[in-house]
N, C-alpha and C positions, 0 to 999 in steps of 0.2 A: 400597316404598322407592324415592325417587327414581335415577336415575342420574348420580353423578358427572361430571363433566366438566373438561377441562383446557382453559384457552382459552390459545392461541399467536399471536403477536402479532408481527412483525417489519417497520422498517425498513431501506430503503436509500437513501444518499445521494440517490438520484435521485428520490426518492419525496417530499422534505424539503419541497415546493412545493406540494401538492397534496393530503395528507394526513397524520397523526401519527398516534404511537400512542395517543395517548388516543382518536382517533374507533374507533381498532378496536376497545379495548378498551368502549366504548361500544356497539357494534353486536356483539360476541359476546356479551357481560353479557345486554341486551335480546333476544337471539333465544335463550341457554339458558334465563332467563327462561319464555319463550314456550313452549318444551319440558318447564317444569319438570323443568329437568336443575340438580343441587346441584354450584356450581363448586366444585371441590378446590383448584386456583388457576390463575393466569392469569401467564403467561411472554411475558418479552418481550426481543426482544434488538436491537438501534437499531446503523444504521449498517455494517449486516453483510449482505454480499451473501447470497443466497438460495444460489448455488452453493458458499459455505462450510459443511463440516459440523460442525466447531469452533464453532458457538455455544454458549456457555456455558448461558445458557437451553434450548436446544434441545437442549443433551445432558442435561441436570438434566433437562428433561420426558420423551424417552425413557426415561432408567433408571428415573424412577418408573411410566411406561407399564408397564417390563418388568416391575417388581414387584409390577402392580398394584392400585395406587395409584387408578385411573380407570378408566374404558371408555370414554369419549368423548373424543377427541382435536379441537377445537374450532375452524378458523382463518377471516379473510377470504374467503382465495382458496386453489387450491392451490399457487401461487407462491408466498403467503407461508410456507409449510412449507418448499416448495425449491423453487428451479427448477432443480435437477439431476435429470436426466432416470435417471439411475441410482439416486438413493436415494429419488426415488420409486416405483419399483420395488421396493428394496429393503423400504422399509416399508409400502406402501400396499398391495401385493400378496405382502407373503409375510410378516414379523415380526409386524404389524399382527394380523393374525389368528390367527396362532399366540399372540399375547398377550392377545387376546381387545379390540384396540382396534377401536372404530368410529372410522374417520376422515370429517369434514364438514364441509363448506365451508357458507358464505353465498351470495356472491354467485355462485361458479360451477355450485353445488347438487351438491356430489360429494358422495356418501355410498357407503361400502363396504358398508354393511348391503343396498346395491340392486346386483346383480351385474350388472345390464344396462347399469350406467354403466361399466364395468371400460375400454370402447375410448374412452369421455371421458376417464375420469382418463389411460390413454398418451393418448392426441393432447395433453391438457393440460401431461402432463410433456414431452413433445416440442417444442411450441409456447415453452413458458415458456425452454428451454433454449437454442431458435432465437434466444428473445429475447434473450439475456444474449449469444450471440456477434455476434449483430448490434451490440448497444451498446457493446462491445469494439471492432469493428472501429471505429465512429463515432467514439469517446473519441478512439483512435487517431489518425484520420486531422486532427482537430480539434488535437491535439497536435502531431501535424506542420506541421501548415499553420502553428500556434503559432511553432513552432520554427523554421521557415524564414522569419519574420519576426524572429527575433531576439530572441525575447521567452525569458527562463529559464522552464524548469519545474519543475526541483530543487526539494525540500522544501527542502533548506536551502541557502546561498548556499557558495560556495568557502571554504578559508580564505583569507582574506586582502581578502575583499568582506563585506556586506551587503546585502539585499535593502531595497531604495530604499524610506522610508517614506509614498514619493506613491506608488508603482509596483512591485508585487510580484516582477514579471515580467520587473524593471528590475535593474543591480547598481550598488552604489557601494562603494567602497574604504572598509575597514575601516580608518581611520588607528591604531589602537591595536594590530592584529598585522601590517599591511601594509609594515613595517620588515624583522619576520623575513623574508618570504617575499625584498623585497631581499637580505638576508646571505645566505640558501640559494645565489640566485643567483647573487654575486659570489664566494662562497667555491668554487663547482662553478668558475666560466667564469675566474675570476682566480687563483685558488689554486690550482688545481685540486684540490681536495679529492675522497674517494670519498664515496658516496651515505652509507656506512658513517660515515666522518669525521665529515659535516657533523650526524647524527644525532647521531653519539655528543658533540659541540662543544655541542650545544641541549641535549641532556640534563647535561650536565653544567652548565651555567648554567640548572640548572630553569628555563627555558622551556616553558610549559605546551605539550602536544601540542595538535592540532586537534581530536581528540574531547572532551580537557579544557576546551578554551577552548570548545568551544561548550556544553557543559553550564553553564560560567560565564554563559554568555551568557544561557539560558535558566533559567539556576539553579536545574535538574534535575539536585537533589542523587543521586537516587536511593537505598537503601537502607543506603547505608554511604557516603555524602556524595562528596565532590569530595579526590580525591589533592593533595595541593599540587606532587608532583612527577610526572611521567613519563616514558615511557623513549621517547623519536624512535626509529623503523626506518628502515631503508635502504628502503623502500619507501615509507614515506610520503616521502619525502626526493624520490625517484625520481619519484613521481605531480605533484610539486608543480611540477618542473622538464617533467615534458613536455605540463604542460595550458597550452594555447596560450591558455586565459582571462588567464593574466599580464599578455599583450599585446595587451588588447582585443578580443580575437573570442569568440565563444561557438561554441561546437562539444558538439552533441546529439548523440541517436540512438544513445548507445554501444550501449546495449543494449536490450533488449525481454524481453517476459514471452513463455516457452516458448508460452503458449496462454492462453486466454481464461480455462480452468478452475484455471490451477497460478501457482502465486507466483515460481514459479522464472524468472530471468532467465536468456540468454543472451546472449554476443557480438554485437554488429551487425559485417559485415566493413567497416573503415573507409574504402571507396568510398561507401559507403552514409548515413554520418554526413553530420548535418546542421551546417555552418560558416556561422558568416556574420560578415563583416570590421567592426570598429569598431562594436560594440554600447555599450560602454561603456568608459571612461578603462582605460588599462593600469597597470599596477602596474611592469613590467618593459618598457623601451625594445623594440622591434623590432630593433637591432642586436644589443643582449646577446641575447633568446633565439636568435639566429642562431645568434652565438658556441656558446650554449650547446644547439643541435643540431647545429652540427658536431664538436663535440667529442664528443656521443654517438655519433655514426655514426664517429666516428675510432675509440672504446675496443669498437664492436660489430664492425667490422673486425678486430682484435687477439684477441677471442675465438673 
């Protein structure tokens, strides 16, 4: 009786150029073939870094690994498995075989059923893991050079902008909510209104929030549609008033990813942020935002 086989298949963005899943699936198919090994099925997960363990594919083919389902764990390379250097360790050298899977590459000829490759497969997890922090720092520094030119990187534009339909990179005023973010302004710097006031003033005249107007915008209803009302915070109130985008500048760099490996953002200290003056039309004169950071530094005084 033949041996079953699970073939595992993964892209990533950076791979989109160069090859698809369908050529992998193509060269696993042809080389179990060659083995006459009978595929059980063939997983594949697109657009998903190698150092994420959350592939949904990839966790569906483990659990059925564990209840086995297969003995042959099937990929390109062993990058495309992971290239975290930790979980392949964790399965290639200790689950794997307690579950009775033979894990095998094509092109880089890893097989666990040969003990003698064991110091391949680590240098390969090691090597593949150098590679993702190396591409990390590159993204990085590429983004920055980006942003010191002036160019937006945000997935999506301010409220009270759009992302310019010649120029992504570019912004241009929203003429359809770029009214409210004036009234925020004039109600803080003229009225003086609290962050609290001006929130609770928009909600009250159901003025859709900025997360609501942009689901409008994108018309990502989501699972129980679009609110027709919602509630403004003193905080969104607060962020809108001290992003110096108002008045033509872009200012990056707030934050960055903990690490190469984790999603988690932190702080940038803002000596560090990247500004750069008159990128695009302001929404808000240069005088009022004045006005309206001096008046913050007067009510932070007072606390």
């Amino acid at each position: 009786m033949p041996e079953k086989v699970a073939l595992y298949c993964r892209l990533s963005n950076e791979y989109y150029h160069s090859e698809s899943i369908q050529n992998q699936k193509l060269l696993l198919v042809e080389y179990a073939h060659q083995k006459n090994w009978e595929i059980f099925d063939i997983y594949c997960d697109e657009n998903i870094s190698g150092l994420e363990n959350n592939r949904p594919a990839f966790q569906r083919m483990l659990t059925e690994a564990q209840q086995g389902k297969f003995s042959i764990i099937l990929c390109k390379t062993q990058s495309r498995f992971t290239r975290n250097m930790a979980t392949a360790e964790k399965y290639l050298n200790y689950l794997f075989p307690i579950w009775g899977i033979r894990f095998v590459t094509v092109v880089d000829q890893i097989d666990t059923k040969n003990k003698r490759n064991k110091k391949t497969r680590q240098i390969n997890a090691l090597v593949n893991e150098w590679y993702c922090e190396e591409l990390s720092e590159n993204i990085k520094k590429v983004f920055y050079q980006k942003q010191k030119q002036g160019q937006f990187l945000g997935n999506y534009a301010p409220y009270g902008y759009q992302k310019s339909p010649d120029d992504k990179h570019k912004l241009v005023i929203d003429k359809t909510v770029a009214p409210i973010v004036h009234l925020i302004f004039e109600q803080y710097v003229f009225e003086k209104k609290s962050y609290a006031a001006i929130a609770a003033f928009l909600t009250s005249k159901d003025v859709p929030t900025p997360s609501q107007y942009k689901q409008m915008q994108q018309k990502d209803t989501g699972r129980k549609g679009i609110k027709n009302v919602g509630i403004w915070s003193a905080s969104t109130i607060r962020h809108i008033l001290h992003n110096a985008v108002y008045m033509g500048d872009m200012v990056q760099n707030k934050e960055n990813k903990a690490s190469y490996k984790s999603k988690k953002v932190v702080p940038v200290p803002p000596e560090k942020w990247v500004t750069v003056k008159n990128t695009h039309e302001a929404i808000i004169p240069y005088d009022i935002f004045v006005l309206c950071l001096e008046k913050r530094k007067k009510e932070a005084k007072k606390v």
